[in-house]
C-alpha positions in Angstrom: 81.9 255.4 230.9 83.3 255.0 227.5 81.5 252.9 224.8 83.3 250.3 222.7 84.4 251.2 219.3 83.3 249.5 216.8 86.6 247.9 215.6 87.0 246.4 219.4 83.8 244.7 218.8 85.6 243.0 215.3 87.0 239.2 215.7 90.5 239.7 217.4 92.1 237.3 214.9 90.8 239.7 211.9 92.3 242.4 212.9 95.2 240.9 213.3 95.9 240.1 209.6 97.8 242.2 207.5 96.3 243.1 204.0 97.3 241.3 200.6 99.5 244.0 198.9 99.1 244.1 195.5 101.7 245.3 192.6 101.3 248.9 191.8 98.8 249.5 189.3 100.1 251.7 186.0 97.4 254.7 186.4 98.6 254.9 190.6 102.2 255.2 189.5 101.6 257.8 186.8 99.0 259.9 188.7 102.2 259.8 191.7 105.0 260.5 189.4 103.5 262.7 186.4 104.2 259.9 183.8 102.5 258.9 181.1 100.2 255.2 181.2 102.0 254.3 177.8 105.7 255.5 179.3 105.3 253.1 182.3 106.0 249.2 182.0 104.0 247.2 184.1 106.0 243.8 185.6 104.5 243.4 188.9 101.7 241.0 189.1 102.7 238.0 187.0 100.0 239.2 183.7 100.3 237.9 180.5 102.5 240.4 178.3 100.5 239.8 175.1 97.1 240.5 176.5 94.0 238.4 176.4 93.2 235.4 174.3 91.4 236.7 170.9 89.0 233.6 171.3 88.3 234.8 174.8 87.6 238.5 173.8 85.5 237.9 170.9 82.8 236.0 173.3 83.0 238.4 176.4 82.2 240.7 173.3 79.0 238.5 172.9 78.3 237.8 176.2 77.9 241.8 176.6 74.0 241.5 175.3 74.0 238.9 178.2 74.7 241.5 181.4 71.0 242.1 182.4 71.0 238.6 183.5 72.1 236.6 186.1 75.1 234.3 185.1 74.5 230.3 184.1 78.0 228.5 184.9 76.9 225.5 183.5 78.7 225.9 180.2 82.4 227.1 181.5 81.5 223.7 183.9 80.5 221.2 181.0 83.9 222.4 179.0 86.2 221.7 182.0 84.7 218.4 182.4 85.3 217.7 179.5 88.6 218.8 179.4 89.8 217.1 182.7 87.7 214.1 182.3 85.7 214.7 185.7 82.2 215.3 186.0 80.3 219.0 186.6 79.8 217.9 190.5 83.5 217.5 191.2 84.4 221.3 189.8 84.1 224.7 191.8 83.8 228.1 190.3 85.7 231.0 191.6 85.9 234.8 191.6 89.5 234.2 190.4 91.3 231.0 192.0 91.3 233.4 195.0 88.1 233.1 195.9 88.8 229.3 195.6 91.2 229.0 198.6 88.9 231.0 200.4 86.3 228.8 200.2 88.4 225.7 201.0 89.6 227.4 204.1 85.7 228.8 205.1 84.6 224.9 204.9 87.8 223.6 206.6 89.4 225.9 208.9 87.9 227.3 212.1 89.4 228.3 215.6 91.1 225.2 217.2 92.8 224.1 213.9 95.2 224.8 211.7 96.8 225.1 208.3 100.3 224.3 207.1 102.1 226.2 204.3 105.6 226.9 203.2 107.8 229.9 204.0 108.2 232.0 201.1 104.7 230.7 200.0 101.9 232.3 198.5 100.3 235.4 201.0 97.4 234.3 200.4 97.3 230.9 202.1 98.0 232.4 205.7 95.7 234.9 205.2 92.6 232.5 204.4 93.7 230.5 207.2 93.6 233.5 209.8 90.7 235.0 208.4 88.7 231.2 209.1 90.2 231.8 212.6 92.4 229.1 212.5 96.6 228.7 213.4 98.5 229.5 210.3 102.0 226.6 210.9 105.0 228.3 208.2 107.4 225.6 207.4 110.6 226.5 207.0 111.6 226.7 203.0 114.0 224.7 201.5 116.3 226.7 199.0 113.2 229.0 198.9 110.9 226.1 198.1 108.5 223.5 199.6 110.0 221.0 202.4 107.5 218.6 201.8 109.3 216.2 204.8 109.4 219.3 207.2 105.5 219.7 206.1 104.7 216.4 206.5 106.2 216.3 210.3 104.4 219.5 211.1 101.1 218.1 211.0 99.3 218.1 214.3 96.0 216.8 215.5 94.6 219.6 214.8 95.8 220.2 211.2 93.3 220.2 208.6 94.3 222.0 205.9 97.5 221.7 203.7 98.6 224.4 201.4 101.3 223.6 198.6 101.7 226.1 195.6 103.4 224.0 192.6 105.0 226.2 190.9 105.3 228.2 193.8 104.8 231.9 193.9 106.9 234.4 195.0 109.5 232.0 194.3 109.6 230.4 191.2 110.6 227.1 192.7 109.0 223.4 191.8 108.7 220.3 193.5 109.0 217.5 190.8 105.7 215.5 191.0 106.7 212.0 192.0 108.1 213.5 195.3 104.6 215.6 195.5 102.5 212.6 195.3 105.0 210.6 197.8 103.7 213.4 200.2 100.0 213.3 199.6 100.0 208.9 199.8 102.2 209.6 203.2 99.2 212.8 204.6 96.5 211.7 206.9 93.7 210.7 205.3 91.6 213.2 207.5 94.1 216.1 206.0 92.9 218.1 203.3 95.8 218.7 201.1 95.2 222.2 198.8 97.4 221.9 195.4 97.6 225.6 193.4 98.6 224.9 190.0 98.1 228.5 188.5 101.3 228.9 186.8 100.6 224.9 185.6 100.8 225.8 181.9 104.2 227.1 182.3 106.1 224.0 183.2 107.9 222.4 179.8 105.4 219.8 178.8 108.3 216.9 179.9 108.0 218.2 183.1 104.1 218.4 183.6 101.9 216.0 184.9 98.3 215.2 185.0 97.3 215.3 189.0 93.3 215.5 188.1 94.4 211.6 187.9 95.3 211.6 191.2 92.2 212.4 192.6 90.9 208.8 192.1 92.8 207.7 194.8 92.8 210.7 196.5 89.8 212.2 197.9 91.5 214.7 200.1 92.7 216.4 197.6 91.8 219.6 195.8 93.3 221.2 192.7 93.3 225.1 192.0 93.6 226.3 189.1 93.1 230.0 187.3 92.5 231.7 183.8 94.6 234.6 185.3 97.8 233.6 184.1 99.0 231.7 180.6 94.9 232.9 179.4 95.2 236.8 179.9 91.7 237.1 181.9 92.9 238.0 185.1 90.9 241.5 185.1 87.9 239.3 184.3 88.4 237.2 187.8 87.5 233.2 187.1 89.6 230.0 188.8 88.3 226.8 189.5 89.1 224.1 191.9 88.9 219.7 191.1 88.1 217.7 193.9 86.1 215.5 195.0 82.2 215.4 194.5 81.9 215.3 198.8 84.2 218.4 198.8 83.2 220.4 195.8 79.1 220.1 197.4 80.4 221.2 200.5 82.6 224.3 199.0 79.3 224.9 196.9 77.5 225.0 200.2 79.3 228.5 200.9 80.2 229.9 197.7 78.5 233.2 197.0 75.7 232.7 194.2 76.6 233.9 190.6 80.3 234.7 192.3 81.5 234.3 188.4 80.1 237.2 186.4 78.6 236.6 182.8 81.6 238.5 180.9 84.4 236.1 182.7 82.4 232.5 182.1 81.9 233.3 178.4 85.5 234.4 178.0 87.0 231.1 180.1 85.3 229.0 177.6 86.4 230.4 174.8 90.1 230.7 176.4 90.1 227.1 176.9 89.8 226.3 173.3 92.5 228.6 171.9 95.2 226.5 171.9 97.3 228.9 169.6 97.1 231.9 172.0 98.5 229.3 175.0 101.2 227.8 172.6 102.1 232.0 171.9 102.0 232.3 175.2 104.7 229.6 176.4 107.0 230.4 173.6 107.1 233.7 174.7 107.3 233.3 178.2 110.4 230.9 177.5 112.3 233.1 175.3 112.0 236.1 177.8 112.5 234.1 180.7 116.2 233.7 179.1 116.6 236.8 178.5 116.0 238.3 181.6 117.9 235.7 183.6 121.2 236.3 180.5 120.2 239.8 181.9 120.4 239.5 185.5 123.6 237.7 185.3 125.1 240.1 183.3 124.6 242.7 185.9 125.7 240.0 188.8 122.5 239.6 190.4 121.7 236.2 191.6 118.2 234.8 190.6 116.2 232.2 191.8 115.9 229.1 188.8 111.7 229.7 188.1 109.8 227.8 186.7 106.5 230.4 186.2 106.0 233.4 184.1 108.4 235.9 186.8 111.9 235.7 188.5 112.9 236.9 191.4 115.9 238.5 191.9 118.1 239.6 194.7 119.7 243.1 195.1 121.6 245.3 197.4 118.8 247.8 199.1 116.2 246.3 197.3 113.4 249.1 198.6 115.8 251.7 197.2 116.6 249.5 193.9 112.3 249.4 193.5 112.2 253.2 194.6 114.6 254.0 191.5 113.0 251.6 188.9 109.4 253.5 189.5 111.1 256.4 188.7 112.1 255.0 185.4 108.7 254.1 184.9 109.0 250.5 185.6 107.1 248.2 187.9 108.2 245.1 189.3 107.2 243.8 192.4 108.9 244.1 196.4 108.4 240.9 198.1 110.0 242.1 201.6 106.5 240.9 202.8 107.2 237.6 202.4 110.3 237.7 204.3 112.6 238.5 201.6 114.0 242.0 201.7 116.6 241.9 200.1 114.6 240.5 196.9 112.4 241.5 194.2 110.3 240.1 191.4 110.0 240.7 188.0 107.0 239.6 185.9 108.2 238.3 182.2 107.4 240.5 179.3 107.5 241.2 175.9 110.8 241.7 174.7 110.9 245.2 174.4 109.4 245.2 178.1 112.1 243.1 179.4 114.7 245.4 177.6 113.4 248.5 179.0 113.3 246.3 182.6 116.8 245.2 182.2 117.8 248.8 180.9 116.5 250.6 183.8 117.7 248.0 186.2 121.1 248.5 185.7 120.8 252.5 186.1 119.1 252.0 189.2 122.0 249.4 191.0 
């Protein structure tokens, strides 16, 4: 009689996820192709093009004497209270913002709910809902973006869990905030509503709006946020979440202990402060935004209006377009994934980088 493998013996609803599929790292493409690192432009994965903040690598350069100990959060906590005006108990720590909306899902989510989330929506919110056991509802998009109405008449008994990405990634799209917080007075009250901000510090300040406000009057709500994007630490791993003190206890309940390394705390701190390097930042990721998109037009591909740090761009053959631009040494990112395979997505560089993207683009249409 044959024994059960092990894999058999696994929760049937893990293995039925498929794996988040990063963008191509630089050293993977040159070791398959025989190019050089400093030949190959990187524009997969949404990183900031002019590195990490200078305030931020000048104290994970200090916090180096500090790696035989175990991490103390309580500064990186104290300076986000500060800046958002909530206290230490209402904030989470993350392993990148990542780890964030895993933790959400962990204390929400089990089998015999579910978790709603736009089509074209961020990868990660159906696979933290699957991997708590729970039924993973996609709403059909709207012009690629959030249906908040569709959403709202999705919810079921059984619905606990929200997910709304805002800007929304792989998209670009935004849902203008008066029309966002129309949805979350009109959610259940027993309906955890999940808001991602990481590409927050992108939006044009008239644009932006403080929702850590909100969360007076709303205490099923929770906030992510990362140091991934606009601060140049994603290598380093650190997001937070702003909720409510019931929630944030309860997240904290099955957070991992020291789950934010020394190196990434110090950094975060220091990041928050260096208003220059985010002002830099923006400017930068404006300017290149219209270049790219005066690019893309030029060549006749249609784009979708972003409002992040990427665009995303449709193609004929876009597997073959992708397959040609590695060639050329240049990364963007394949997003047939997330349903769109005739699309891709294009991080926004430096301006050399988004010539050398735009350059190698049109050789490879």
């Amino acid at each position: 009689m044959a024994l059960p493998t092990l894999d058999t013996q696994s929760l049937p609803y893990i293995r039925a996820i498929s794996p988040y599929q990063p963008g191509k790292p630089i050293t993977q493409l040159a070791r398959e192709l025989g190019l050089a690192v400093d030949q190959i432009v990187k524009l997969a994965s949404n990183e900031n093009p002019l590195g990490m903040s200078p305030k931020a690598r000048a104290a994970a350069t200090v916090a180096m004497a500090t790696l035989s100990r175990y991490p103390d959060d309580f500064d990186l906590k104290h300076a986000l209270g500060e800046r958002t005006g909530l206290g230490m108990e209402r904030i989470v720590l993350g392993n990148g913002s990542n780890d964030v909306l895993d933790l959400v899902a962990r204390v929400f989510l089990a089998p015999g709910r579910s978790a709603i989330f736009s089509q074209y929506a961020f990868a990660v919110y159906p696979l933290a809902t699957l991997s708590a056991g729970a039924e993973a509802i996609a709403v059909a998009a709207s012009d690629f973006g959030h249906d908040l109405e569709a959403m709202r008449a999705a919810i079921r008994p059984d619905t606990r869990l929200i997910w709304i990405a805002n800007p929304n990634n792989p998209t670009g799209t935004f849902v203008p905030y008066a029309q966002l917080k129309r949805f979350m007075q009109a959610v259940p009250a027993d309906v955890l509503v999940v808001l991602d901000e990481a590409y927050n510090e992108y939006l044009p300040p008239a644009e932006r709006v403080d929702t850590t406000a909100w969360l007076a009057e709303m205490p099923n709500l929770v906030i992510t946020r990362t140091f991934s994007k606009i601060y140049g630490l994603a290598g380093l791993r650190i997001g937070y979440a702003l909720t409510s003190a019931v929630i944030a206890d309860l997240m904290n309940r099955v957070r991992q202990p020291f789950n934010c390394n020394n190196l990434a705390l110090a950094a975060a701190v220091a990041a928050l402060d260096d208003h220059q390097f985010v002002a830099s930042s923006y400017a930068m990721n404006r300017a290149g935004m219209e270049q790219i998109v005066a690019g893309l037009k030029r060549l006749g591909c249609s784009h979708i209006p972003s409002h992040g740090n990427f665009v995303t761009f449709r193609v004929v053959d876009a597997a073959a377009v992708n397959q040609r631009l590695l060639g050329r040494g240049v990364i963007v990112r394949p997003i047939a994934g997330y349903g769109m395979p005739d699309w891709l997505r294009v991080t926004i560089g430096t301006e050399s980088e988004n010539s050398r993207f735009l350059g190698a683009l049109e050789g490879s249409l």
